[in-house]
TORFIKOL-704755 format. One record per atom (N, C-alpha, C, O): y, x, z; residue in three letters. Coordinates in steps of 0.2 Angstrom, whole numbers, plus 5000, padded with zeros to 4 digits. Layout:
BEGIN
YXZALA ...
This chain:
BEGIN
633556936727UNK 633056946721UNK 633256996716UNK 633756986713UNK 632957036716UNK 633157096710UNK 632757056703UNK 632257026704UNK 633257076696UNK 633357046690UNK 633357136686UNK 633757176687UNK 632857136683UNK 632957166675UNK 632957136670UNK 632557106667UNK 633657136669UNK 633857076662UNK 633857006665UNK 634256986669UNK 633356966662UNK 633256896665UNK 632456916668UNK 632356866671UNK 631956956668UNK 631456966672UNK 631756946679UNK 632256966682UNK 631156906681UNK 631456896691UNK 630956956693UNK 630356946692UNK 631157016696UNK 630657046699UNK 630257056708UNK 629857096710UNK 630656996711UNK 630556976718UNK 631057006723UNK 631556996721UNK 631057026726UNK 631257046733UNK 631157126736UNK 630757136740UNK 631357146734UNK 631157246733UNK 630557236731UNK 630057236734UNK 630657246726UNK 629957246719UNK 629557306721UNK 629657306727UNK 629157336721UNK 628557386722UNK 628457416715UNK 628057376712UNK 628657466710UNK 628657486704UNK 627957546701UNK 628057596704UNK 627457536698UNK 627257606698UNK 627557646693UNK 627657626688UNK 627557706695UNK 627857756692UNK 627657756686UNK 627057736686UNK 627957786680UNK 627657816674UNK 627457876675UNK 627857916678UNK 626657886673UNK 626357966676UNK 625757976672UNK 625257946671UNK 626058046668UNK 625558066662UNK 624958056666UNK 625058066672UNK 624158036662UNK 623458016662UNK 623458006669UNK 623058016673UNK 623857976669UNK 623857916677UNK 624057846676UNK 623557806677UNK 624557826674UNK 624757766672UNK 624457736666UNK 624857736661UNK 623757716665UNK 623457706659UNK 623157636661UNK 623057636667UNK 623057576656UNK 623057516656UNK 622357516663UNK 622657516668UNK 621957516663UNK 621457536668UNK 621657556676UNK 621457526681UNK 622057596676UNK 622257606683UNK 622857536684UNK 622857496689UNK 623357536680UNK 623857476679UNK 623457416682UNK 623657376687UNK 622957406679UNK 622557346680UNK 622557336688UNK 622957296691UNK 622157386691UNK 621957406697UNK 622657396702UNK 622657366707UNK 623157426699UNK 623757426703UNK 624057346707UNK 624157326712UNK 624157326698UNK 624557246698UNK 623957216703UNK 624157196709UNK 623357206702UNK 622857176706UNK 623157176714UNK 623157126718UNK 623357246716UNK 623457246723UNK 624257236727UNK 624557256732UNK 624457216721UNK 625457216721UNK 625857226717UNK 626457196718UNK 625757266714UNK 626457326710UNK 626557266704UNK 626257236700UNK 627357256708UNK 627557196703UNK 627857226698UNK 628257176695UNK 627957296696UNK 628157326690UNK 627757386688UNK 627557426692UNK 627357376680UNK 627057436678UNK 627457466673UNK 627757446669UNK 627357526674UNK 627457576669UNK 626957596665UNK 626357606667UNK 627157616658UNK 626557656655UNK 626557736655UNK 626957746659UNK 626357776653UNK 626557856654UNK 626857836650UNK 626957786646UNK 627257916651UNK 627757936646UNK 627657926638UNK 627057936637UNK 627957906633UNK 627457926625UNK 628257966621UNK 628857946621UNK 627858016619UNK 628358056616UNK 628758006610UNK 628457956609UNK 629258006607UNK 629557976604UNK 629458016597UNK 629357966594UNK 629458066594UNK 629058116591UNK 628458086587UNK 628458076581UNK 627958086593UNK 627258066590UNK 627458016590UNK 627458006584UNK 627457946594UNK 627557896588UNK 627857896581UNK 627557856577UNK 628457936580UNK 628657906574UNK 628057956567UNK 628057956561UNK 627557996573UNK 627058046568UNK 626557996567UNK 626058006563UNK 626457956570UNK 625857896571UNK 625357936574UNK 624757906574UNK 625457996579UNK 625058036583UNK 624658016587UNK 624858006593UNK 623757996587UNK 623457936589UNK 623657956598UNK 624057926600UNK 623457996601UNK 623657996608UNK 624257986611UNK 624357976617UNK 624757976606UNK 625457926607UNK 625357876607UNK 625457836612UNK 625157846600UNK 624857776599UNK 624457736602UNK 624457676601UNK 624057756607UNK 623557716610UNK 623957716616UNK 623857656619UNK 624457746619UNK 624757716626UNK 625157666625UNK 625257636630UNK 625457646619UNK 625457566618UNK 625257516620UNK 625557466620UNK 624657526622UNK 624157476622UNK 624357446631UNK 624457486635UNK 624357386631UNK 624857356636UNK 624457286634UNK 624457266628UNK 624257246641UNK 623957186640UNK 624357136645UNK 624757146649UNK 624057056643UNK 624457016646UNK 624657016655UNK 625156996658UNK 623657046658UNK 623957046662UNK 624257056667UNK 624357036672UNK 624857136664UNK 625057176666UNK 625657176668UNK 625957216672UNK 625857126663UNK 626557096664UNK 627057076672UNK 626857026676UNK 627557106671UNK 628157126667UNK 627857186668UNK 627857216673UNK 627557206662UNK 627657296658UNK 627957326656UNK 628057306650UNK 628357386657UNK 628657426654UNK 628457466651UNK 627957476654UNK 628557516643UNK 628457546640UNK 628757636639UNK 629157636634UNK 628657676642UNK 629257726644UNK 629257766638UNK 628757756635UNK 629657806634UNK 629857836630UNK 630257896631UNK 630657896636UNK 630157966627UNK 630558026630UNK 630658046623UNK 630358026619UNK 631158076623UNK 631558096619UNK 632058116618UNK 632458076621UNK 632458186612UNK 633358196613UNK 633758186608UNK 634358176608UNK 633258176601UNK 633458166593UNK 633458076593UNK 633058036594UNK 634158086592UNK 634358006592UNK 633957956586UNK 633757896587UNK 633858006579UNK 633557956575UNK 632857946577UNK 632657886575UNK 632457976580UNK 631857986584UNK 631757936590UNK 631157916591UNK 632157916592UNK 632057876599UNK 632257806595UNK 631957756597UNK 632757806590UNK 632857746588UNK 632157726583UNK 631857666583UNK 631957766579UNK 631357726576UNK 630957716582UNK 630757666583UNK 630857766587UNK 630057736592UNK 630357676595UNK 629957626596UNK 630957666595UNK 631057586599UNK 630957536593UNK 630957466594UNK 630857556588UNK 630657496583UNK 629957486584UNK 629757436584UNK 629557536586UNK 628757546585UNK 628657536591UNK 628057526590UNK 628857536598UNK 628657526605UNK 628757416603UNK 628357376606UNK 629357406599UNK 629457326602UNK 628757286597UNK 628557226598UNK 628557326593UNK 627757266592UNK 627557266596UNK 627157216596UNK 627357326602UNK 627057306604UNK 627057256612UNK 626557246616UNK 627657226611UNK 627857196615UNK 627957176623UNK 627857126626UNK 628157236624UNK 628157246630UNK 628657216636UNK 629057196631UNK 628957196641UNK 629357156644UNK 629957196645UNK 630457166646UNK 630057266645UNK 630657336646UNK 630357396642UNK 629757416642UNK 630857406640UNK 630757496638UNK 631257516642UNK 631757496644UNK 630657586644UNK 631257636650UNK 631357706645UNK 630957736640UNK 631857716648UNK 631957796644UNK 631957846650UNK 632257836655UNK 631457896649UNK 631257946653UNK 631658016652UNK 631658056648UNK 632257996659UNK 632858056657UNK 632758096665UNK 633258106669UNK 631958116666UNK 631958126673UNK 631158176673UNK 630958186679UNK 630758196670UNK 630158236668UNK 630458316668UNK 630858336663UNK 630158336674UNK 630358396675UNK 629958466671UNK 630058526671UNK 629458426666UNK 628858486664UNK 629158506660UNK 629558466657UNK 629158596659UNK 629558626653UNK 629458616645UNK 629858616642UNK 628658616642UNK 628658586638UNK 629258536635UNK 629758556632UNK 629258466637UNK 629758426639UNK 630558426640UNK 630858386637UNK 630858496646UNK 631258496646UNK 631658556641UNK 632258556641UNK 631258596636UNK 631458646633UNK 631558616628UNK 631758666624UNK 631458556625UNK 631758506620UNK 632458486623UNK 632858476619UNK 632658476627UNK 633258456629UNK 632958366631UNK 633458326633UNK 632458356631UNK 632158286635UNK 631858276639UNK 631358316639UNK 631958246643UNK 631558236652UNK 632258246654UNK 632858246653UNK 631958266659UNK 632658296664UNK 632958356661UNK 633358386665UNK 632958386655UNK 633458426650UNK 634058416649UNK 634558446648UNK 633958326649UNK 634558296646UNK 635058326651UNK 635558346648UNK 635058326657UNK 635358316664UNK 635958366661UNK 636558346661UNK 635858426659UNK 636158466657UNK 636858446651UNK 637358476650UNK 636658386649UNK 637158366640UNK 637158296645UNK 636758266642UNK 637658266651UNK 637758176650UNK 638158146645UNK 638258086646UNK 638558196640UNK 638558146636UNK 638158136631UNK 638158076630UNK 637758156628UNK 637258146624UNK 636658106627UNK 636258066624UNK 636558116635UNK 636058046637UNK 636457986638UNK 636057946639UNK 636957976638UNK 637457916637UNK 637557896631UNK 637757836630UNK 637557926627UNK 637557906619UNK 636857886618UNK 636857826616UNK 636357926619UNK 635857916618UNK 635557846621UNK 635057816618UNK 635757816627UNK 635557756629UNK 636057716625UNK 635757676620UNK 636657716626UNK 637157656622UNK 636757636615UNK 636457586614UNK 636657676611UNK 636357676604UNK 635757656603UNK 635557636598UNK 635157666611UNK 634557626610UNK 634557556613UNK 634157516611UNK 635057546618UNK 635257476620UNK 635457416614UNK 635457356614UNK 635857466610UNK 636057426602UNK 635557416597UNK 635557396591UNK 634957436600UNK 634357436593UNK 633857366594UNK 633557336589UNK 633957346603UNK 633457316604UNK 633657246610UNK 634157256614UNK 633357186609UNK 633457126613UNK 633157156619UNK 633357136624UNK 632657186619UNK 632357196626UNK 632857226632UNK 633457236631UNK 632557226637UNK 633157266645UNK 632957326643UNK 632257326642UNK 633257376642UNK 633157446642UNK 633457466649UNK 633957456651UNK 632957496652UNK 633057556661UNK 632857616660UNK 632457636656UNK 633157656664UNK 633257716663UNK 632857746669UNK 632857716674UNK 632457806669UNK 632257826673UNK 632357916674UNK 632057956670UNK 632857926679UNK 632957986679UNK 633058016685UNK 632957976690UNK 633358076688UNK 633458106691UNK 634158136693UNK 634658126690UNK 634058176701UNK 634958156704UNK 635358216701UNK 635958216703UNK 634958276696UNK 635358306693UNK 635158376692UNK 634658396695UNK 635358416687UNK 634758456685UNK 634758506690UNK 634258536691UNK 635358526696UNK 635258566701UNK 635658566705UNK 636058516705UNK 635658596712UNK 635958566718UNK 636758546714UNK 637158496715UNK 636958606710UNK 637858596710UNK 638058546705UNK 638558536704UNK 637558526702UNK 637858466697UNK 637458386697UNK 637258346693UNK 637758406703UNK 637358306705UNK 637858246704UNK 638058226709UNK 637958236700UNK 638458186697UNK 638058116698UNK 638458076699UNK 637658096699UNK 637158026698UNK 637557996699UNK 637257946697UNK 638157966702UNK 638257886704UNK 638857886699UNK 639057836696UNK 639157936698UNK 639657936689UNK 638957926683UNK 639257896679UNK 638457936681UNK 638057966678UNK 637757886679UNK 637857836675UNK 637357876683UNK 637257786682UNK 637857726681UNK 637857676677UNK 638357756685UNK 638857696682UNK 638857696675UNK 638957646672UNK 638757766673UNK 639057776665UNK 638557756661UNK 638757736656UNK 637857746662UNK 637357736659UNK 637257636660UNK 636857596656UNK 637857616667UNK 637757546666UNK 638157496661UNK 638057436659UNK 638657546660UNK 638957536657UNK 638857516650UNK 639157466648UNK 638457556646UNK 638057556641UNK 637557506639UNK 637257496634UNK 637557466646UNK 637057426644UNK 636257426648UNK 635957376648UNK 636157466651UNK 635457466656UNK 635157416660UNK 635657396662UNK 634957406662UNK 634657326664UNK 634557366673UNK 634857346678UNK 634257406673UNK 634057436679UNK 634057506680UNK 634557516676UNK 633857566684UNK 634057636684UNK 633457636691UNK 633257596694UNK 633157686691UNK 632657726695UNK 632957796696UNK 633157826691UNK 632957806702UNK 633057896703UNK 632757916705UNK 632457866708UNK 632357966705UNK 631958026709UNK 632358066714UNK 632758106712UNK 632258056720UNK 632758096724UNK 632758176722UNK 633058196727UNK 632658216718UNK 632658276719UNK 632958296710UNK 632858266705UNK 633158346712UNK 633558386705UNK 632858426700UNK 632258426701UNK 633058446693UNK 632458446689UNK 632358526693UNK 631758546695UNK 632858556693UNK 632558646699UNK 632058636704UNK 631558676705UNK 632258576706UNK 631858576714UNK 630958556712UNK 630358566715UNK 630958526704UNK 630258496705UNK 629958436710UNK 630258386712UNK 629458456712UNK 629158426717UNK 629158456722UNK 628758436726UNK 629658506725UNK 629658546731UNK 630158506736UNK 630558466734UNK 630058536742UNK 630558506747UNK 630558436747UNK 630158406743UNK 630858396751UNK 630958326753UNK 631258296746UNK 631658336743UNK 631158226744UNK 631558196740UNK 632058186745UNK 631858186751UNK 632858176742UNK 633658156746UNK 633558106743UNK 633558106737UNK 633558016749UNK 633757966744UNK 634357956745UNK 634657916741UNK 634857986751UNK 635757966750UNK 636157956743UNK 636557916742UNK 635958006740UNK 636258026733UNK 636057926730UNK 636557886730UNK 635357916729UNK 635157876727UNK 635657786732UNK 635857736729UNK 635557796737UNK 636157736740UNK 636657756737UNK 636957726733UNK 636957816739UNK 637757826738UNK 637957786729UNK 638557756728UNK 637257786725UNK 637357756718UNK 637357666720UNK 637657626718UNK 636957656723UNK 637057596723UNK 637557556729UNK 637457496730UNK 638157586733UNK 638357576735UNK 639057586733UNK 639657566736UNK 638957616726UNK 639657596724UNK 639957536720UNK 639557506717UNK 640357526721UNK 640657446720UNK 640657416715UNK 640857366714UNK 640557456709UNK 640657446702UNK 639857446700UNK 639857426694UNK 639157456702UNK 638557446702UNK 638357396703UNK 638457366709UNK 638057356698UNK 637957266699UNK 637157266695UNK 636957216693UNK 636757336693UNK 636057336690UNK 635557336697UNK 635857366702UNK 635057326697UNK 634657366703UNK 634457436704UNK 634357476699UNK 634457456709UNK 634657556708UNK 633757546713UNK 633757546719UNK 633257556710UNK 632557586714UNK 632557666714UNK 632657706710UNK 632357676721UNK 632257736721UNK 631557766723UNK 631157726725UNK 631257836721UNK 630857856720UNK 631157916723UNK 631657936724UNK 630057956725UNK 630058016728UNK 629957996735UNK 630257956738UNK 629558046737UNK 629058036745UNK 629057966747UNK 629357946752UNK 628657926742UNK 628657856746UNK 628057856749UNK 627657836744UNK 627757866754UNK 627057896755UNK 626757876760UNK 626157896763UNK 627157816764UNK 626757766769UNK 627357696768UNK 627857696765UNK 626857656770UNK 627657586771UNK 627857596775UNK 628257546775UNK 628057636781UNK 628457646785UNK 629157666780UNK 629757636780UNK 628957726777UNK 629657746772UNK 629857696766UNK 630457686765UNK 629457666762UNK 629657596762UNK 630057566765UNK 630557546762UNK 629957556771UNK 630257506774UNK 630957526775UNK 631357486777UNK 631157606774UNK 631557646775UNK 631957666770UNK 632557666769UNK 631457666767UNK 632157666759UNK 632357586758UNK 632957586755UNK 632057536760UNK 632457446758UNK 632957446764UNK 633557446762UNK 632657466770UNK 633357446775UNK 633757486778UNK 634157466782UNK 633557546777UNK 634257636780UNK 634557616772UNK 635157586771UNK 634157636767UNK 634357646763UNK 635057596757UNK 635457616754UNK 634757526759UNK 634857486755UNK 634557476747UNK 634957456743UNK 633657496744UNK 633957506739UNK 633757466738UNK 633657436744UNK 633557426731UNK 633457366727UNK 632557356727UNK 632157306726UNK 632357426727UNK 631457426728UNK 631357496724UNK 631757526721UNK 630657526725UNK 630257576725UNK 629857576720UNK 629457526718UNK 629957646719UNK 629557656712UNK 629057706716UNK 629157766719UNK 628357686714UNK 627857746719UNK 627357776714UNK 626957746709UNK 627357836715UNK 627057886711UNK 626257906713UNK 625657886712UNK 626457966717UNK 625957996719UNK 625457966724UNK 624857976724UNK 625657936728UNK 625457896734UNK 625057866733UNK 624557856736UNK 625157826725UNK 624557766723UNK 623857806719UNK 623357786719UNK 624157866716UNK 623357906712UNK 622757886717UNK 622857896723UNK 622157856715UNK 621657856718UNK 621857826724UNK 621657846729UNK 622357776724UNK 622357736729UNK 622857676729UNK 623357666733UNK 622457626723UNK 622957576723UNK 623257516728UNK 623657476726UNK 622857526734UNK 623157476739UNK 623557506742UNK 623657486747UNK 623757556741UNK 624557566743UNK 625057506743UNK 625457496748UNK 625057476737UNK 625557416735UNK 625457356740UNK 625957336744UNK 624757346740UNK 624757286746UNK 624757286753UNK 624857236757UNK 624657366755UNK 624757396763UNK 625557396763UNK 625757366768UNK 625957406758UNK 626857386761UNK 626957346758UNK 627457336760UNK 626757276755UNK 626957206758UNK 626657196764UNK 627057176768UNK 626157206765UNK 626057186772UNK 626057206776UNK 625657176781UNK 626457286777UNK 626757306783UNK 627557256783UNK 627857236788UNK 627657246776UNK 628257216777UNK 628257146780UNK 628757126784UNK 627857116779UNK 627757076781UNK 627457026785UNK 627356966784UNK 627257086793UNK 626857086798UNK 627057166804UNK 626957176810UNK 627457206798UNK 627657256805UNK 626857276805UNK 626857316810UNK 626357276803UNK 625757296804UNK 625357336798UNK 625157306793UNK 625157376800UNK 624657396794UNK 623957386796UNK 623657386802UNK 623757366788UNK 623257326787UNK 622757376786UNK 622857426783UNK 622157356788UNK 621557386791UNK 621357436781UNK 621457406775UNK 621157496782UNK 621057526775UNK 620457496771UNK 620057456774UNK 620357516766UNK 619757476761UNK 619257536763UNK 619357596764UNK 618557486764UNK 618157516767UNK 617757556761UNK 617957566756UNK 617257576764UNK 616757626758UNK 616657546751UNK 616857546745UNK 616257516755UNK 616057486746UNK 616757436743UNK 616757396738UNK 617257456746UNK 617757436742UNK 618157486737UNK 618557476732UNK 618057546741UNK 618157606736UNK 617857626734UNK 618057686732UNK 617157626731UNK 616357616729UNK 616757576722UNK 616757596717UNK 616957506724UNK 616857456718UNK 617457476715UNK 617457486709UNK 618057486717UNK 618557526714UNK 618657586708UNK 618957596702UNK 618257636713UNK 618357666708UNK 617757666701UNK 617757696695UNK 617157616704UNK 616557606698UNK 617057586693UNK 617257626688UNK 617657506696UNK 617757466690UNK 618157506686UNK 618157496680UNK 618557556689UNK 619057576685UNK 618757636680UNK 618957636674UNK 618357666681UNK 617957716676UNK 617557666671UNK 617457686665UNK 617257606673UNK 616957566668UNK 617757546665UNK 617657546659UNK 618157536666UNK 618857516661UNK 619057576659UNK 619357576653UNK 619057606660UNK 619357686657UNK 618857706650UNK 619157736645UNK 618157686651UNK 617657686647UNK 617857666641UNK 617857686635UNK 618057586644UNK 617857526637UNK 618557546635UNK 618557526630UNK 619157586636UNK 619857586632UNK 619857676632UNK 620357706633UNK 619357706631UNK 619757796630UNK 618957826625UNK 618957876621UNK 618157756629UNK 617757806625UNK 617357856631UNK 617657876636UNK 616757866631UNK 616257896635UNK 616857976637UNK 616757996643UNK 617157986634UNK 616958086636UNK 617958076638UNK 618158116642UNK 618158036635UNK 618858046640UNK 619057986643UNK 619657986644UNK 618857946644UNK 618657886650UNK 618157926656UNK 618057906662UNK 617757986655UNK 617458016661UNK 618058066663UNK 618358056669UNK 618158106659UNK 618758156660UNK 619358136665UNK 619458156670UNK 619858086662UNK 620558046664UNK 620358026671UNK 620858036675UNK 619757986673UNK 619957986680UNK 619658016685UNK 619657986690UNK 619558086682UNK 619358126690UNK 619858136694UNK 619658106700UNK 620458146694UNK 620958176697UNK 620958116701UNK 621158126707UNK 620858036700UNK 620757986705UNK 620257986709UNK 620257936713UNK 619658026711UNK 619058016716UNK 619358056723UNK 619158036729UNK 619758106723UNK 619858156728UNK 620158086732UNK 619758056735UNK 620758056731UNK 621158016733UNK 620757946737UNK 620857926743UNK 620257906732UNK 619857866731UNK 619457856737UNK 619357806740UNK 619157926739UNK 618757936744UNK 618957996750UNK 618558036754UNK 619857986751UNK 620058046754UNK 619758026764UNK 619757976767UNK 619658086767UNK 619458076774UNK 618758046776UNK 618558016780UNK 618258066769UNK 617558066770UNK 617458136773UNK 617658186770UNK 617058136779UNK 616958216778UNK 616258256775UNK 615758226773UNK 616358316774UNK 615758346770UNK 615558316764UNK 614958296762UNK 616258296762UNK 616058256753UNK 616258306748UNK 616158286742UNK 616358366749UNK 616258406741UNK 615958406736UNK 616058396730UNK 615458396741UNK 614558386736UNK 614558336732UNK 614458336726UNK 614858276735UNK 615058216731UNK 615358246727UNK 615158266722UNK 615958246728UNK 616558266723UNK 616458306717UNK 616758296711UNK 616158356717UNK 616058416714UNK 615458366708UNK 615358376702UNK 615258316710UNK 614458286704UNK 615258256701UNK 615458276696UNK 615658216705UNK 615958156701UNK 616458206696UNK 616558186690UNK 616758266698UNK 617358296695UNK 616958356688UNK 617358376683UNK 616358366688UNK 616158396685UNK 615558386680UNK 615258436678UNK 615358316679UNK 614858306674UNK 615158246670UNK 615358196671UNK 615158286663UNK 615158226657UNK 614858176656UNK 614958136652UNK 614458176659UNK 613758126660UNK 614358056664UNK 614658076668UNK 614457996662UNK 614657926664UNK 614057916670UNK 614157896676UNK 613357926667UNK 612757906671UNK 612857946679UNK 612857916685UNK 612857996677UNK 612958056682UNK 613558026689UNK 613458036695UNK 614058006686UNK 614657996690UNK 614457926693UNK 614857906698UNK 614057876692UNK 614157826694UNK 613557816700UNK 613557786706UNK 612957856696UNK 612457886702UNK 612657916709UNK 612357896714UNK 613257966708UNK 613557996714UNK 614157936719UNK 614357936725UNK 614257886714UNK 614557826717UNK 614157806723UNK 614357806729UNK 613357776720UNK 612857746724UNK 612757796727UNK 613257786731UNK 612557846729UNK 612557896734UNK 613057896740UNK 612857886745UNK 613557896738UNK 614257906743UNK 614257836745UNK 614457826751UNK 614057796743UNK 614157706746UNK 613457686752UNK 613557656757UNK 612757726748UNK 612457736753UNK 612357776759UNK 611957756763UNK 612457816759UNK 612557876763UNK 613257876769UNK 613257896775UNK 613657846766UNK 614057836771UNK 614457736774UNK 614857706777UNK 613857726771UNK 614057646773UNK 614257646780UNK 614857666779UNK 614157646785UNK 614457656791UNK 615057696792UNK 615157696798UNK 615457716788UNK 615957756788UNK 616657716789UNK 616857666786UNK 616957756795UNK 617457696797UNK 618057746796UNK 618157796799UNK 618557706789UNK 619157746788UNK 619757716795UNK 619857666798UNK 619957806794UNK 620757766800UNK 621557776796UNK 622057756799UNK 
């Protein structure tokens, strides 16, 4: 059983990634529903909190069902990160993770996200010092190093556990590489396979069926999976790898009026927590995914991805649920 802190998190946990205007109470909902026994919130700048910046402030917002919830934070100015960890712990979250792994330039041209990668002793300072501010388990979520030649990760987690971290997530890839090429999760075993590592080490990047699941728990050894992209517009990701885990079989796909009610419910949540015009906006980017291997769905798409109208988008719902009821996903 993997442990964050005194959290039981089960038996290779299932994590959702933290992911700007993806990881939002609405989708989290939707996730936890079909497995993910760890949520993430997006990223919240450390900055704007302590600016009271309402777009930082509203990702706060973190509900009982969602628990164990984590709260992520980014940031490189130490007085910065230490007030947002005073203003992240009202709102009660069960972990703060520190996001030392966000490869967007904005981001990294502050010296935070995967910027730090470049300065470990200053991400090492900067955890020890926020692990000293707060009772909660503080985890670390970062990457195997800003470039092929300076992949230090399993010096770089020891050092980090040392300090006090509850848990560690890698991304298999360097902040250079982006999202290009294969993630390497070796780096990511080699970290937990050193003898002085007694945290859980989950790894992250191309986890994109339960087979590779199944592959990062038992080639790899790790402790459990943090899934990103895999789950957008398709939160039974979570419960197809328990129960490939649990059966060696995959489980038959959600049919049209289950992705019908899915994606209604999740836009009526998105509504009731963002507001008509960006509760329409936030969850386009989930319908391609939502409804992927419908053929000659453009038409669809193109109503759902392009009208402000809530009316509008829910209309082209009943359309696609009647129009392709018959439709058998493989």
């Amino acid at each position: 059983m993997a442990k964050i802190g005194s959290i039981d998190v089960g038996a290779f946990p299932l994590l959702l990634a933290p992911m700007e205007d993806v990881s939002d109470p609405p989708f989290r909902a939707l996730c936890k529903e079909q497995g993910a026994d760890v949520v993430y919130t997006e990223f919240i700048s450390s900055e704007g909190l302590i600016r009271d910046a309402a777009k930082s402030t509203q990702k706060l917002d973190i509900y009982e069902k969602e628990r164990p919830v984590g709260i992520q934070i980014f940031g490189a100015e130490l007085d910065s990160m230490l007030q947002a960890i005073d203003i992240v712990e009202r709102s009660n979250p069960d972990i703060i993770d520190i996001n030392f792994g966000c490869p967007v330039k904005k981001v990294v041209c502050k010296n935070a996200g995967a910027g730090i990668l470049r300065d470990i002793p200053l991400m090492v300072k900067l955890t020890e010092e926020m692990v000293k501010r707060t009772k909660l388990p503080v985890t670390v979520k970062t990457r195997l190093g800003w470039d092929s030649d300076s992949v230090k990760i399993v010096e770089v987690a020891e050092r980090l556990q040392d300090v006090g971290i509850q848990a560690i997530s890698i991304h298999g890839r360097t902040r250079v590489q982006m999202y290009k090429g294969n993630a390497d999760w070796q780096p990511i075993a080699d970290v937990k396979n050193n003898q002085r590592m007694h945290i859980p080490v989950f790894g992250n990047g191309d986890v994109d069926t339960p087979e590779m699941a199944l592959k990062m728990r038992d080639e790899y050894g790790l402790d459990g999976a943090m899934i990103g992209r895999a789950s957008i517009g398709y939160p039974w990701f979570f419960k197809e790898v328990k129960h490939f885990f649990n059966t060696g079989e995959h489980l038959a796909p959600p049919t049209i009026q289950e992705r019908v009610a899915a994606a209604r419910r999740h836009l009526e949540m998105s509504i009731d927590w963002k507001g008509d015009k960006l509760g329409v906006f936030e969850t386009r980017r989930h319908y391609t995914n939502y409804f992927k291997g419908i053929p000659h769905f453009k038409e669809y798409r193109m109503k759902m991805v392009t009208s402000d109208d809530a009316a509008d988008v829910f209309a082209a719902f009943d359309e696609v649920e009647e129009k392709f009821a018959d439709f058998q996903f493989v």
